[in-house]
BAMARSE-829014 format. One record per residue (C-alpha): x, y, z; residue in one letter. Coordinates in nm, 4 decimals, padded with zeros to 6 digits. Layout:
BEGIN
> X;Y;Z;resn
> X;Y;Z;A
...
This chain:
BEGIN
> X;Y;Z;resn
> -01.6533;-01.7049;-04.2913;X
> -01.9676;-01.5063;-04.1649;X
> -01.9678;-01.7093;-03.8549;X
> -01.6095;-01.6694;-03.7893;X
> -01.6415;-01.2819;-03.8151;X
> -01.9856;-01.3002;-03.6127;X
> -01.7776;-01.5066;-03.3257;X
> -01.4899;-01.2112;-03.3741;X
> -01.7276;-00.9196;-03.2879;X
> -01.8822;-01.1226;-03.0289;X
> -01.6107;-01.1705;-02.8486;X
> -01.4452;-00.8339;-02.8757;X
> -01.8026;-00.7022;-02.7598;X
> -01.7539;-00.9933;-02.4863;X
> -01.4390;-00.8613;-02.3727;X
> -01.4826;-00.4537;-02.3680;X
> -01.8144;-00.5161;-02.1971;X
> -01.6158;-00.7572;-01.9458;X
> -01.3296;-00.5649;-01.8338;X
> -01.2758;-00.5457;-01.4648;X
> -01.3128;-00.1471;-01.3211;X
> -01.0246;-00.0388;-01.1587;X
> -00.9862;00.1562;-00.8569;X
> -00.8564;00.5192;-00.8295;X
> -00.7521;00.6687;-00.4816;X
> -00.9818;00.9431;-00.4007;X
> -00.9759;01.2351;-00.1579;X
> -00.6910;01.2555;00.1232;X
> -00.5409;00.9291;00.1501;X
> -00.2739;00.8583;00.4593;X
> -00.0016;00.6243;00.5281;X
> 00.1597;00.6402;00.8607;X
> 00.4780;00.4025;00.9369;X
> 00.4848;00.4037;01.3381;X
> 00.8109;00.2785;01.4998;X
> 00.9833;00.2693;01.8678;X
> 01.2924;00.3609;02.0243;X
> 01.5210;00.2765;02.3224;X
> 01.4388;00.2559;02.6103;X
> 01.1017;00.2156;02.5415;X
> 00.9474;00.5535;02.5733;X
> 00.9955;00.6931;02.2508;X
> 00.7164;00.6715;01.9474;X
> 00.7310;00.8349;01.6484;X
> 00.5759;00.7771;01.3087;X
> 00.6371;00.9275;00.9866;X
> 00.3314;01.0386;00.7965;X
> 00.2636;01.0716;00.4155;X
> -00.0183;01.1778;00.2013;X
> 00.1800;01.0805;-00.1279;X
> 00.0440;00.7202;-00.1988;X
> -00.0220;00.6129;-00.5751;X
> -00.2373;00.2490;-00.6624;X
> -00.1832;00.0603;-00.9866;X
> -00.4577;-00.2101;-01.0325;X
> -00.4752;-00.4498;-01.3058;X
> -00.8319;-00.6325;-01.1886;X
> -00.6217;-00.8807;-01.0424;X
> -00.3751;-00.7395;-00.7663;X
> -00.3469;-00.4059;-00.6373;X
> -00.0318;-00.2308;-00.6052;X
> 00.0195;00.0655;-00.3579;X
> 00.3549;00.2856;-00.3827;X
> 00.4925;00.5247;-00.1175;X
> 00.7465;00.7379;-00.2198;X
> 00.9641;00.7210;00.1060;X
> 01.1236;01.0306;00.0348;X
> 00.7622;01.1781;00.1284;X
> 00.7416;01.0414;00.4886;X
> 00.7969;01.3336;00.7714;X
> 00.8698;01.2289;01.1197;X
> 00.8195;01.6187;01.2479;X
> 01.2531;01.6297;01.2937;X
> 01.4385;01.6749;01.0239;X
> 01.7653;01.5735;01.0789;X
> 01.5349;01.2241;01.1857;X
> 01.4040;01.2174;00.8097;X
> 01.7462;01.3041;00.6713;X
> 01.9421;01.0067;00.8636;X
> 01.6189;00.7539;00.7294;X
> 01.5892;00.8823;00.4019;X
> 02.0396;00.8402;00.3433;X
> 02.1916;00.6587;00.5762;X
> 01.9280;00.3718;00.6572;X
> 01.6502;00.3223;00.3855;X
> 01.8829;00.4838;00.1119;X
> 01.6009;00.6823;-00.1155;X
> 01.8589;00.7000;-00.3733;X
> 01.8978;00.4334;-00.4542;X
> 01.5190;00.2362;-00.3523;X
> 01.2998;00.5135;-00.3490;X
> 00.9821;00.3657;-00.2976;X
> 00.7747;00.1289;-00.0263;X
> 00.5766;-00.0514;-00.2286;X
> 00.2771;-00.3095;-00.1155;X
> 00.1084;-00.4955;-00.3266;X
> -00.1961;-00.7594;-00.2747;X
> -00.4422;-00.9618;-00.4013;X
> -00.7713;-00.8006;-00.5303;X
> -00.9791;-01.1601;-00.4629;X
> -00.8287;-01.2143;-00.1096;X
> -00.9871;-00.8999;-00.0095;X
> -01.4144;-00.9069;00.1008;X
> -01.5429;-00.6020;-00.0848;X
> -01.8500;-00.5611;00.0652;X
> -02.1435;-00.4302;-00.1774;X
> -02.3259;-00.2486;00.1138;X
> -02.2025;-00.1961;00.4652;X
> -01.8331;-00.3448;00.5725;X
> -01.6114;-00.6141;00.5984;X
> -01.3060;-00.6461;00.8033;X
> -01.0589;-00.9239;00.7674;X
> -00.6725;-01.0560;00.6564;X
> -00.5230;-01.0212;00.3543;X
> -00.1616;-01.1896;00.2411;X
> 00.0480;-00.9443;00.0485;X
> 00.3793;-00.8805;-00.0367;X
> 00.5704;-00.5399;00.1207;X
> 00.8921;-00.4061;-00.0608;X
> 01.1130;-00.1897;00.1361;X
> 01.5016;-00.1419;00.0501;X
> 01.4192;-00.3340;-00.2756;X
> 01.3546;-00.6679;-00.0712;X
> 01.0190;-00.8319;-00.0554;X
> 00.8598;-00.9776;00.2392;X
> 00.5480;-01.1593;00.3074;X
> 00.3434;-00.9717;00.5395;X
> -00.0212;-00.9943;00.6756;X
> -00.2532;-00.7325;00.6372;X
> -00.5629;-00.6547;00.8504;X
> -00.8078;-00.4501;00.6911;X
> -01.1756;-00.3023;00.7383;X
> -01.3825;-00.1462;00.4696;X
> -01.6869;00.0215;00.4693;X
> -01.8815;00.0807;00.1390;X
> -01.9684;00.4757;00.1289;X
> -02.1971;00.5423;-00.1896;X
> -01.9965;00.4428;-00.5000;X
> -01.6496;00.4286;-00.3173;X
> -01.4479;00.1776;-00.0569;X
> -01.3337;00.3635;00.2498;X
> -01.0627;00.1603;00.3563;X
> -00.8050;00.1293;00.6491;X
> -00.5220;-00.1399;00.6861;X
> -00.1920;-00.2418;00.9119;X
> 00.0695;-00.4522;00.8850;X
> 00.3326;-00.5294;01.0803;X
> 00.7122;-00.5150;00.9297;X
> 01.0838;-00.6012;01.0444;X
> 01.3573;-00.3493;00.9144;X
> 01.6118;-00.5656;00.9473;X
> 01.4271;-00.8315;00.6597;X
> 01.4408;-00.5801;00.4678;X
> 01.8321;-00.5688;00.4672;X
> 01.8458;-00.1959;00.6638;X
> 02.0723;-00.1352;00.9800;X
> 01.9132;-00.0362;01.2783;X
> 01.8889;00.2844;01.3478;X
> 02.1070;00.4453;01.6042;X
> 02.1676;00.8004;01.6798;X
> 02.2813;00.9710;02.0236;X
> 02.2279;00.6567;02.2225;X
> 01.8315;00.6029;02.0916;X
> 01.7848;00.2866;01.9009;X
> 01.4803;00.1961;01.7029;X
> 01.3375;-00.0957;01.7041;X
> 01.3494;-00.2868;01.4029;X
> 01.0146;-00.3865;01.4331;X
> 00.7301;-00.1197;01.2885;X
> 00.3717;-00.0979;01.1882;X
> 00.2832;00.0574;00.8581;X
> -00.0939;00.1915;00.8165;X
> -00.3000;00.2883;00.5274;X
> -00.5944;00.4837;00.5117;X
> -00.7588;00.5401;00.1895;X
> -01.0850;00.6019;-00.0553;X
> -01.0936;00.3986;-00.3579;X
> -01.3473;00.4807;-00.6282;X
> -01.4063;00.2322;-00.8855;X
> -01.3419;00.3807;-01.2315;X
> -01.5500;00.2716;-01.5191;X
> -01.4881;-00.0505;-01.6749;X
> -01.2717;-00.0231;-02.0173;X
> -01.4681;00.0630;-02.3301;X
């Protein structure tokens, strides 16, 4: 029985002692979704600083609350926000990836690809994310892209006064991720 309760507290030791940190976003992240419109000449992107990161040790999950993005026009942001990406009713762009498919480098940086999953209009899509990260003191600075197609994601094109966007986009994440203290 004292063996039993010896193996108990060694494991429970074992396991508080063993619990993965998590990363917290730190300082001023940014996520910038850059698209393009007909004929060609027009770029715009729509820029937030509203980005929360859920992390279980195992995959990390960013959230963009899409009602957050600003474009600079607002009647732009009104027509994205109702009429295409419907906010009411799928509110958030969410990414999420794999913490072990990333190289986190323990001094210096690492750059490389990343498979994750991107959620936009409440449909998931496989998309490939290029990241670099450089190691700053006790945090991650890190900035990533991806590539996306509106239309996958189940949302009309976007048409207004004869300018089209292209369905095609770019999403972009800059961020700071401090790792918080493992569980006690």
């Amino acid at each position: 029985m004292e063996s039993l309760w010896k193996m108990g507290l060694i494991a429970l030791m074992l396991c508080s002692n063993a619990a993965l940190a998590g990363f917290k976003i730190d300082g001023k992240p940014k996520v910038v979704f850059n698209a393009t419109g007909s004929p060609g000449f027009l770029t715009f992107e729509g820029v937030t600083r509203d980005i929360t990161l859920a992390d279980d040790g195992e995959k990390l999950v960013f959230t963009v609350p899409v009602d957050t993005l600003d474009t600079g026009i607002e009647v732009r942001d009104d027509h994205m926000r109702r009429t295409y990406v419907q906010t009411d009713q799928f509110p958030n762009a969410i990414i999420t990836l794999s913490r072990a498919g990333v190289t986190w480098p323990e001094s210096g940086s690492s750059e490389g690809t990343v498979k994750g999953v991107f959620q936009l209009h409440g449909v998931d899509q496989e998309v490939e994310i290029t990241y670099s990260i450089k190691r700053v003191k006790t945090a991650y600075r890190v900035k990533a892209s991806f590539p996306f197609n509106t239309s996958k994601h189940g949302i009309e094109i976007p048409s207004y006064l004869g300018v089209t966007i292209a369905p095609e986009m770019d999403g972009e994440v800059t961020v700071e991720l401090l790792e918080e203290a493992a569980a006690q």
